[in-house]
N, C-alpha and C positions, 0 to 999 in steps of 0.2 A: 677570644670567645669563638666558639663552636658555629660555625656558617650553618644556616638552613639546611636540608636535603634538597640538590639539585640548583644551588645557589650558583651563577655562573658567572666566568670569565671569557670577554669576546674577545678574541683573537681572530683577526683576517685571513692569518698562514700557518701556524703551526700552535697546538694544543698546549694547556700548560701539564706538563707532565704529574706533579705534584697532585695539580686539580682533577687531573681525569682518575688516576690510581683511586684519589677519594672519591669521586663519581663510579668508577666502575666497580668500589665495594658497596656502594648505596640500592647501583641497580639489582647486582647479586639480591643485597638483603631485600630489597622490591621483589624481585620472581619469586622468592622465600615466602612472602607472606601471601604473592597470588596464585601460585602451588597450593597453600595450606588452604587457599580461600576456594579453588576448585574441589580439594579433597574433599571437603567439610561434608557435604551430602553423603559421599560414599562411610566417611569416620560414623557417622549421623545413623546410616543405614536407611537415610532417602533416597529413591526413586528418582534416576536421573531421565530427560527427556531423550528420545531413542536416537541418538548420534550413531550407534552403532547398524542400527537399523536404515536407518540412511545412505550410510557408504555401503551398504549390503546393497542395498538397492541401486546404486550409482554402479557397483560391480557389475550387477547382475544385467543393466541395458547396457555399459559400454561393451561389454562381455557377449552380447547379440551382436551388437556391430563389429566384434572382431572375429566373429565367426562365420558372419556373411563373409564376411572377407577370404579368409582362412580358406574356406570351401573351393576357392578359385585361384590356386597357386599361380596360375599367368595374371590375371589383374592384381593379384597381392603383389606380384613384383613390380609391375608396371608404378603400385601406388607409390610401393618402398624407390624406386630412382626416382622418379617425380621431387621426391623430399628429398636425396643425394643428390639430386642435380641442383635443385636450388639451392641449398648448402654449397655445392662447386663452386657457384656462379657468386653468392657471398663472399665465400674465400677468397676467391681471384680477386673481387672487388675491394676485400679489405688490402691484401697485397700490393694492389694498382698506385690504394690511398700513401698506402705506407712508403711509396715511391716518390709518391709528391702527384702526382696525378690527380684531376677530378673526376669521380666516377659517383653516377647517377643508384640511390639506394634498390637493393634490390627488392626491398620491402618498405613500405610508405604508413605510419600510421589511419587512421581516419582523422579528418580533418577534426572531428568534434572528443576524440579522445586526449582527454587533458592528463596523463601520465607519465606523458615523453613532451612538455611543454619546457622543459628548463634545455636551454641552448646544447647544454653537453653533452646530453641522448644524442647531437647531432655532430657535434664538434669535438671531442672525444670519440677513437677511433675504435676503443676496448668497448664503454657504452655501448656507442653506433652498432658494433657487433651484436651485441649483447640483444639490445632491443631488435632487430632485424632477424636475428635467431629467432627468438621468441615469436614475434609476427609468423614468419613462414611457418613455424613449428606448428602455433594453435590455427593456423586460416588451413594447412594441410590437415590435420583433423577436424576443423568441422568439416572441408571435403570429404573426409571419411566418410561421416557422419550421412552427408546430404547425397551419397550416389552410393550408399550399401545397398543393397537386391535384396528383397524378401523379408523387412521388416515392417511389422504395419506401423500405422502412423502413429501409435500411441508409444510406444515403442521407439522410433525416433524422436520426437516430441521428448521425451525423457532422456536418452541418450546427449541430444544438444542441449537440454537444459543440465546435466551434470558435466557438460563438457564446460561450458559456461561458466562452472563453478571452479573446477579446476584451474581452466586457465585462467581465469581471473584472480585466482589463489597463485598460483607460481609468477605471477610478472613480475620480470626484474626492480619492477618500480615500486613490488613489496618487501626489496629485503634490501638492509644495511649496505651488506658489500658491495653492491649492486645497483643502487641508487645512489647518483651523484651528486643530488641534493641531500640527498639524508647525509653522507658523506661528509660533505661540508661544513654542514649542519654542526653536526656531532665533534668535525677540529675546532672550529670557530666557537663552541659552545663546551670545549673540554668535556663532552659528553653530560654537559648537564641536562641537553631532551630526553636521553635516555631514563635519568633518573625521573624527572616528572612523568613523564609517560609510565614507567613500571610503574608507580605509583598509583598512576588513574587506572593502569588494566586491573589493579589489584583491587582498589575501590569498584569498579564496574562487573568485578567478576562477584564481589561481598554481594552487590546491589541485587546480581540476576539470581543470587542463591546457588551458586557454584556453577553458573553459566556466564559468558562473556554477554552483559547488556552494552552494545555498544555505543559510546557515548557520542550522539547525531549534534547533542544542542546541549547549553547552557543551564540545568535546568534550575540555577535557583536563581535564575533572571525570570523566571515566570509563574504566577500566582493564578489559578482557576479561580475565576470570582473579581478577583485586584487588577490585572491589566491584561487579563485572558479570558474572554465568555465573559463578557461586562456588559451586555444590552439588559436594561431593568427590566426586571419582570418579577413573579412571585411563581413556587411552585401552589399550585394550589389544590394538587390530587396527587396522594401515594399511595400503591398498594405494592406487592412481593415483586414485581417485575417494573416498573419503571413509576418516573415521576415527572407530572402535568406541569409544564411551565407553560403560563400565560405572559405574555410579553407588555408591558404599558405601553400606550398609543403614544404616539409626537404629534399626532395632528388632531383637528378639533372634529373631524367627521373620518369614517373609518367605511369601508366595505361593509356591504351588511353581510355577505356571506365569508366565514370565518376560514380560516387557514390553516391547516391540522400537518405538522411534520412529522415522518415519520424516518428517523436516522436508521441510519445501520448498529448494529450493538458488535459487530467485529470490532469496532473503533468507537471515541466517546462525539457526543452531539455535538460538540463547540467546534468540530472542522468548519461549520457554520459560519460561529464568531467569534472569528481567534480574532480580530481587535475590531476598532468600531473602521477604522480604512477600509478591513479585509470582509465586514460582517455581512453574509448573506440575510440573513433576520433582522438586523439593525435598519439594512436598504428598506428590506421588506415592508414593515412595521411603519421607515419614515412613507413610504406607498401609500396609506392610508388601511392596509391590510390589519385585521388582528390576529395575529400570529399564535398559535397555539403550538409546543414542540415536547416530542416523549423523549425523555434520560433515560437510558435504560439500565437497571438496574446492574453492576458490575458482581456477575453471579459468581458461589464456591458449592459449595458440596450440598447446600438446606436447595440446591433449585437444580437437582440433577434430572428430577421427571419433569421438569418444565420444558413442554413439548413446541413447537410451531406450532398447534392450536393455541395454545396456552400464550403463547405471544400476540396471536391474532385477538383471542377472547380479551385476556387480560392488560393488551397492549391498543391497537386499534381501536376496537370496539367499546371496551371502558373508556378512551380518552373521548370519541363521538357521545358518548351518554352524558359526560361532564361537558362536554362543549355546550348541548343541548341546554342543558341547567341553567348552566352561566350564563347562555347569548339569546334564549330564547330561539334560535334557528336551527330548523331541521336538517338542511344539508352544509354542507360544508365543502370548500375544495384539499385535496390532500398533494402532497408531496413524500415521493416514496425515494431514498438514496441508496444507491447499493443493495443489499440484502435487506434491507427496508422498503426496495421497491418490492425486491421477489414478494415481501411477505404480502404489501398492498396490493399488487396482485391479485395475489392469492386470495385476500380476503373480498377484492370485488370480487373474484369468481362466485365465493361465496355466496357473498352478498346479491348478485344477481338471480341463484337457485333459490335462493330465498324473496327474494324479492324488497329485497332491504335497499335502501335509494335515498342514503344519509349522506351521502358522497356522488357530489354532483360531477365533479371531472378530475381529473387525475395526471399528476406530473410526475416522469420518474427521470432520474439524475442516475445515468450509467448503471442503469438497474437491467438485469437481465431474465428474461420468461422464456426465454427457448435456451437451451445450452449445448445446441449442435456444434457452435464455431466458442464456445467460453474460453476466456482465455488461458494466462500462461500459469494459471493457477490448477488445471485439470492434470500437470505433470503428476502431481499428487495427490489424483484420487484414480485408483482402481478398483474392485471388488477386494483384492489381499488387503492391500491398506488401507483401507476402510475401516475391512473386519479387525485389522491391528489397530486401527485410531480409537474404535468401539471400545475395545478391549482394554486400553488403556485409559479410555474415559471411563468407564465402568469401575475402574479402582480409585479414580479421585471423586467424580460426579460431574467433571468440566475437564474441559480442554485448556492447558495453562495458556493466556494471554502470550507468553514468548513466541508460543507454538507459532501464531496465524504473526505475528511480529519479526520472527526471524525468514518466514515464509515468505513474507511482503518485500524484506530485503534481498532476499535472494532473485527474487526476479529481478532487481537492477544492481547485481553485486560491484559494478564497477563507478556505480555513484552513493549509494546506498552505503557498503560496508568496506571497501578497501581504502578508498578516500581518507577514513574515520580513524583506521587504523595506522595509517602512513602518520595522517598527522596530528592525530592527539598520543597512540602509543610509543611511535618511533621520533617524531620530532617535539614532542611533548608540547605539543599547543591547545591551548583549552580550545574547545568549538565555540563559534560564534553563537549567540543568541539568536535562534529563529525557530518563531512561534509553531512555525508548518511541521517541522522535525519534533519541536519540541510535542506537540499534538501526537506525531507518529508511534514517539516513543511508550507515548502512554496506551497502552494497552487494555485488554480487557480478555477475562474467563469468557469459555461458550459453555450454557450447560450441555452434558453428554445427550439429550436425548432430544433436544431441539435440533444438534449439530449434528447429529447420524442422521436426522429425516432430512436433513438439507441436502447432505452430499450424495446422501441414496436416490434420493426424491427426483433432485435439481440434475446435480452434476456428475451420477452416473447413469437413470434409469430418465431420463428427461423426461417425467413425466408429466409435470404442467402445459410445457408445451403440446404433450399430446392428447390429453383430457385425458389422463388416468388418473392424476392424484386425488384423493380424497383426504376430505376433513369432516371431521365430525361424520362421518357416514355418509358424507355428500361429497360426490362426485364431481370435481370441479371441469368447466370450460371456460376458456379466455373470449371464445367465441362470444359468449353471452352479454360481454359486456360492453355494452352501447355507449356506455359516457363519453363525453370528448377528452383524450388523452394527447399531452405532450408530451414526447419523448426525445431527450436528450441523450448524445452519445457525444463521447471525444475523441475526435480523430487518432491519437498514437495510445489510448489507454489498452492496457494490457491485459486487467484484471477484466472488465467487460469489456470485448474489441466490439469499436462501429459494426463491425460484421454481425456479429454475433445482435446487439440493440438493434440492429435493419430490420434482420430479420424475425426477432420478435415481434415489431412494429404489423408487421402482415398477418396476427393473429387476433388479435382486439376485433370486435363486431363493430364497431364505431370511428368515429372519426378521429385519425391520428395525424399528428404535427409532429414531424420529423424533425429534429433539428441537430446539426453536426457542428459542436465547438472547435476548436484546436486545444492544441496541447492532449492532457490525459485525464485520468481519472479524479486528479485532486482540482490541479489547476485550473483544469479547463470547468469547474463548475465555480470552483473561487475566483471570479475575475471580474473584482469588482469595476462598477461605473466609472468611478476616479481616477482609479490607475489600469485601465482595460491592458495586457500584454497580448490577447486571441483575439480571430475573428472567428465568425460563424457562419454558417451556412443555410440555407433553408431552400425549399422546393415544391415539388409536386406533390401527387400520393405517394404513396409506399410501394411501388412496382419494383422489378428483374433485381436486378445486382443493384449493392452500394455504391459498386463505382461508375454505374448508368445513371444514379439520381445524382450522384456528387458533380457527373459532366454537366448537368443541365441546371443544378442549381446555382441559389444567386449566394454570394460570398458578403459579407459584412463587415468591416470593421467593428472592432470594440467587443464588445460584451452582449451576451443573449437576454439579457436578463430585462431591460425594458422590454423588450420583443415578449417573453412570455410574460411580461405583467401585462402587455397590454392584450393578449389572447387570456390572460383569468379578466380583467377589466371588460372586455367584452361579452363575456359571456353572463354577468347581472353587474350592472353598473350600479346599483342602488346602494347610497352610503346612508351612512345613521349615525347619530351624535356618537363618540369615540367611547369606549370599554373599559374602565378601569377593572384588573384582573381578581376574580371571583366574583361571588354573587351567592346568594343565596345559601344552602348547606355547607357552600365549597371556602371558605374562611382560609386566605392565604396562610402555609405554615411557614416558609421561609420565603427568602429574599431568592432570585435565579441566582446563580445557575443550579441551584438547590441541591443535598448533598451523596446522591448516589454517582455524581460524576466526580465525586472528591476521591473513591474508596481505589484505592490501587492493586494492583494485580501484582 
């Protein structure tokens, strides 16, 4: 009887020849079908997402820094022996080794790069080489990169993030010959990882629709609803753009002033509460808080004029109108995350021209209102690519979910996407089950005309922070708004850097609570009580530099999160017999996590 595809035989030292000839016809027929599984858009006569555009773009800034150079034939030679000399000094070193000698590497990994972790990168002399090349090679171009003359800084900014991606792409520790574990791997396995791995790239590339989704996590270890976004609750308000979950009480007296979330819609609401360990809402809710949180709708093509008002009107502002129903209370405190803080914001700005005072104080979780210092996500917005993002949104009505997905991994390609590919396409191992990744990978559309006034608005024309933007006719200021605000930032996050949340903090009219987590942008706001892995920080006012308040502030163990419950607990302590969710018109329709956060991208 006929063995499975990729059925193997371990062997310690030498491959079974037999087995592998049958293995290395299977992976053939594997590239076969993830070939056909790439083409299929182009056979189809769809619309592929602009790869091509990208390397133009990646030409077009390395292509600046090689002309800075270029300019100045005496420093261009200087840079070229710089790189012949450390190559020299390799060489001899390999040669010394080869003699029986011990000689010190001429290039050293970083302690925390786990790619040259298996003994041979170091004990193996052809390796050793190999990896040592590669160090000098990519650390003398980012030198390039970081002492070229006469580039501005958006311009470098882009040049070392395309540097980043290359070298990250050619490491010897991405390819067969070349990796001594994969190596290994592949005799001892008669090449049966080869066979499961083409396998899953073929299934992952079916999955992205003739793009590589690359496979981070487990995903039919996880159910939204079943053992992922499981804190009870009801949705009990939908309209075109999201859906009102109210959360059930655990205690028998609750806050009387209610708790309104407000996520990001780049990504789905449960980064919250991917399990009841990990749940920020679960902690919440056991607080005595009643938790109210918008889904937001996962939009296509019917919500392409759905604007940022349209989020603020239909998002914010309808969920405070239903709070009101339900709780009988006028104000409420809000929590803004990411581009859900931009939006709350935005909408007290509003709300203070107006004089609307439904939203008593305001938490924002690595949300940004100035975009002087944004982070490593501004690589990718200019006015050209913009107007090309427009463009392209204009023909669907949204921006495809891979887009801001493949974007998010590229910022950390060497944990992110080469890790994923080593070892589930080249060593054929399925990915572990975790929930965090698993979350990652799930995706969501932007509509085209919320997403063009963000990047315009925000992250090219900064105009919030300057009091130009307008909604509705109304000219917004951050100045205006007097509530007391806590603002959250995390030390290494990338996507909003501390620097960048400092110094928005200096614009609110009112009193702000600074607070600096560790870790980044996911972690450092998921850490929970239980298992705390960060400390925190807190301080003064919001004065000079971040790293003048970080000197004088007091440092924490554990987690921030009693800290800012007990800053909303002070500010109306008054509880009231506990909330069961809905009331009046508002007649629960489903059970949470309710089902706009089911629809996939």
């Amino acid at each position: 009887m006929d063995k499975p595809p990729g059925d193997e035989k371990v062997n310690p030292s030498t491959p079974d020849f037999d087995e592998l000839s049958r293995n290395l016809s299977l992976f053939l027929e594997g590239a076969g079908k993830a070939t056909a599984a790439y083409l299929k858009p182009l056979s189809e006569g769809r619309h592929r997402s602009g790869f091509a555009e990208e390397a133009a773009e990646a030409v077009r800034s390395l292509g600046h820094v090689a002309e800075a150079w270029m300019t100045d034939p005496h420093k261009s030679l200087e840079a070229q022996t710089r790189l012949g000399s450390q190559f020299l000094d390799l060489w001899a070193s390999t040669l010394r080794r080869a003699q029986g000698e011990t000689t010190e590497p001429i290039a050293k990994p970083e302690i925390k790069d786990s790619r040259f972790q298996d003994p041979e990168w170091s004990e193996n002399p052809v390796f050793d080489f190999l990896k040592q090349a590669y160090l000098i090679t990519s650390r003398w171009a980012e030198g390039l990169i970081d002492d070229a003359e006469g580039l501005d800084d958006h311009t470098r900014r882009k040049a070392q993030f395309y540097l980043k991606q290359l070298s990250s792409a050619f490491s010897p520790s991405n390819f067969l010959l070349t990796n001594p574990e994969l190596l290994r791997e592949t005799v001892q396995k008669s090449g049966a990882n080869l066979v499961r791995g083409m396998h899953m790239l073929a299934e992952d590339i079916e999955a992205g629709g003739g793009e590589l989704r690359i496979r981070q996590s487990d995903p039919t270890q996880f159910k939204v609803g079943v053992n992922i976004a499981t804190t009870p609750g009801k949705v009990i308000f939908r309209n075109d753009l999201m859906e009102l979950i109210q959360y059930s009480p655990s205690t028998d007296e609750v806050l009387k002033r209610p708790l309104l979330i407000v996520p990001p819609w780049i990504n789905k609401f449960y980064i919250l509460d991917l399990n009841p360990e990990k749940s920020f809402i679960r902690w919440a809710v056991s607080q005595g808080l009643t938790v109210f949180c918008i889904s937001w709708v996962n939009p296509d093509a019917e919500h392409a004029d759905k604007s940022f008002e349209h989020y603020m009107d239909e998002g914010i502002f309808a969920a405070l109108d239903v709070i009101k129903e339900v709780t009988g209370e006028k104000k409420v405190t809000a929590i803004g995350y990411c581009v859900g803080g931009t939006l709350l914001a935005t909408a007290l700005a509003y709300m203070a021209a107006k004089r609307d005072k439904r939203i008593d104080s305001a938490t924002f979780f690595t949300a940004q209102v100035d975009f002087t210092y944004a982070g490593d996500l501004k690589v990718f917005v200019d006015k050209d690519r913009v107007s090309a993002l427009e463009a392209s949104m204009k023909r669907r009505g949204y921006l495809e979910g891979s887009h801001m997905a493949n974007a998010f991994n590229m910022l950390r390609p060497n944990d992110l996407i080469w890790p994923y590919v080593v070892n589930v396409y080249l060593k054929g191992h399925a990915p572990f089950p975790f929930d965090l990744l698993y979350w990652n990978s799930d995706s969501t559309r932007m509509p085209a005309a919320n997403h063009a006034f963000y990047l315009r608005n925000c992250y090219l024309d900064n105009k919030l922070a300057k009091g130009e933007m307008e909604i509705g006719g109304v000219k917004l200021s951050l100045k205006k708004i007097k509530i007391p605000v806590f603002n959250l930032a995390t030390k290494e996050d990338h996507i909003a850097p501390a620097r960048s949340v400092f110094l928005g903090s200096k614009i609110f009219g009112g009193p702000v609570d600074f607070v600096l987590a560790g870790s980044g942008h996911i972690a450092g706001v998921v850490n929970p009580v239980n298992k705390p892995k960060y400390q925190f920080w807190t301080g003064g006012p919001v004065e000079g530099e971040l790293e003048d308040w970080l000197g004088k502030a007091m440092e924490t163990e554990g987690t921030w999160w009693p800290h800012w419950f007990s800053w909303i607990e002070k500010q109306d302590p008054r509880r009231v017999p506990a909330r069961e969710p809905g009331g009046g018109k508002f007649v629960p329709l489903c059970n949470a996590p309710g089902t706009y956060v089911l629809a996939k991208s």
